[in-house]
C-alpha positions, 0 to 999 in steps of 0.5 A: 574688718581690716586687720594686721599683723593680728589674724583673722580677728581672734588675735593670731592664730592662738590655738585652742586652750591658749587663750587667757580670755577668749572673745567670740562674736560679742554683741551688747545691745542697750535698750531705749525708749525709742530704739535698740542702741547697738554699743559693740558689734561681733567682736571676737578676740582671744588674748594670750595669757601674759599679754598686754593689750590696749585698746584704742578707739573713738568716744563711744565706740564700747571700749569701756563697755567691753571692760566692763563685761570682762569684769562682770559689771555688763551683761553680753547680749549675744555671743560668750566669753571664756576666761581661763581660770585654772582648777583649784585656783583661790586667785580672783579671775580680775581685778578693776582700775578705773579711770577715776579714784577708786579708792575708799576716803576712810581708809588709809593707803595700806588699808586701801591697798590691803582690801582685797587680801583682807576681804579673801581672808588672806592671813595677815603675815602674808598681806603685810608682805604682799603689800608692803611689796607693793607699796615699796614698788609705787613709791608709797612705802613713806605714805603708808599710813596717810590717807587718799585725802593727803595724796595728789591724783597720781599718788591716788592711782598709785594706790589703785595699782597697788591694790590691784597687783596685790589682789593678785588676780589672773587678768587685769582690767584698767579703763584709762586709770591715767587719763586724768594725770598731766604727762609728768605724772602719767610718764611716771606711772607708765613707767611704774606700772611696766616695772611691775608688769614685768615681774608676773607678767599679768594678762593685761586689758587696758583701755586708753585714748592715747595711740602714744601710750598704747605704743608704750606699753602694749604687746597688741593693740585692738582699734575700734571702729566708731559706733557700733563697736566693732573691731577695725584692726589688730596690731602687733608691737614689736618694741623690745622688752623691759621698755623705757618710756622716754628712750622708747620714744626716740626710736623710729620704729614707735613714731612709725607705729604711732603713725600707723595706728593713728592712720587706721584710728583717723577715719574712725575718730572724724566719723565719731565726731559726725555722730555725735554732731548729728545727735545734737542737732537732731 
């Protein structure tokens, strides 16, 4: 496994009772007809809590099959995971934002965004405020009360992010949620989502394609290796914050991170591609 600034493939040195989520010696095996498939093989990590790490890696290698069992959807084959979660706490320990909509068509954005409140009894005063809050800091406050059917797709993920933030949980999970926007919108909504980021500074797992958008917004970022899913590479962003995305990118320091990740990412995407070439053919 090849590592940067990272450590020894636990996320650098945190010490014991300092890791948000810690990760050790994860495998998810899936079962077929004809064979067990491997998805992710020995990952061990530990993510500091406040931290923002992305994960970057080539279609197929358990990106979203490592989110989804941080988020509970998955089963884990062999190792553990441990999330901290601090006693007496009535915080959910995570909420979701998946890559495509998630919200309900019945209801409307503030609806939509007061879900989770409501659904843990929150008394309303309190979740009028909460998600007003939020909705002023995704630019919905106005659309309030139109439903997801009167919104364009990055209004949709906005109301995703407010609902998420609003829940308040102790770690947030987001697999790709701006894959599907074209770069205005997903520019946009980079930076919206760090000007909420910074103000609790949530522990943050985020899954992307994107080395430019990792760059953008991670603290560390983890590279996966092609099929089976382990890890290659953990690397340290030492951009300043708060960042502004496009003065971000006119820095030399973040195209030679860019350059740096794609350099590791390379290999791994080009033998990703002959897998599934061979699939096909089989």
């Amino acid at each position: 496994m090849g590592q940067d600034e990272g450590g020894a493939g636990t996320g650098g040195g945190s010490g014991a009772g300092e890791a948000a989520i810690r990760i050790r010696n994860l495998v998810k095996t899936f079962r077929t007809r004809r064979q067990t498939f491997t998805a992710i093989d020995d990952v061990s990590l530990d993510i500091r809590p406040g931290e923002f790490l992305v994960i970057v890696g080539p279609s197929g290698c358990g990106k979203t099959t490592l989110l989804r069992i941080l988020a509970g959807l998955d089963d884990l084959t062999k190792g553990t995971i441990d999330i901290a979660h601090p006693p007496g706490s009535t915080r959910p320990e995570n909420s979701m934002i998946f890559q495509g909509d998630s919200i309900f068509p019945w209801m409307t954005v503030f609806e939509n965004a007061a879900y989770g409140l409501r659904m843990r009894q929150v008394p309303e005063a309190q979740v009028r405020e909460v998600v007003g809050h939020y909705l002023e800091r995704t630019g919905l406050t106005n659309f309030a009360k139109a439903y997801p059917h009167q919104l364009s797709g990055g209004m949709r993920q906005r109301v995703s992010i407010s609902r998420a933030f609003a829940n308040d949980p102790e770690i947030l999970l987001m697999d790709e949620p701006f894959s599907a926007l074209d770069e205005q919108n997903k520019t946009l909504l980079q930076e919206e989502l760090l000007r909420i980021w910074d103000e609790h500074k949530k522990t943050v797992v985020f899954i992307t394609h994107s080395v430019d958008e990792a760059v953008t917004l991670g603290d560390r970022i983890m590279v996966m290796t092609a099929h089976p899913g382990k890890m290659k590479a953990l690397i340290d962003v030492p951009l300043a914050r708060p960042r502004q995305v496009m003065e971000l990118r006119h820095d030399p320091a973040y195209g030679e991170l860019v350059y740096r990740i794609w350099s590791y990412l390379r290999d791994e995407v080009q033998q990703a591609r002959q897998q599934s070439e061979r699939k096909v053919s089989a």
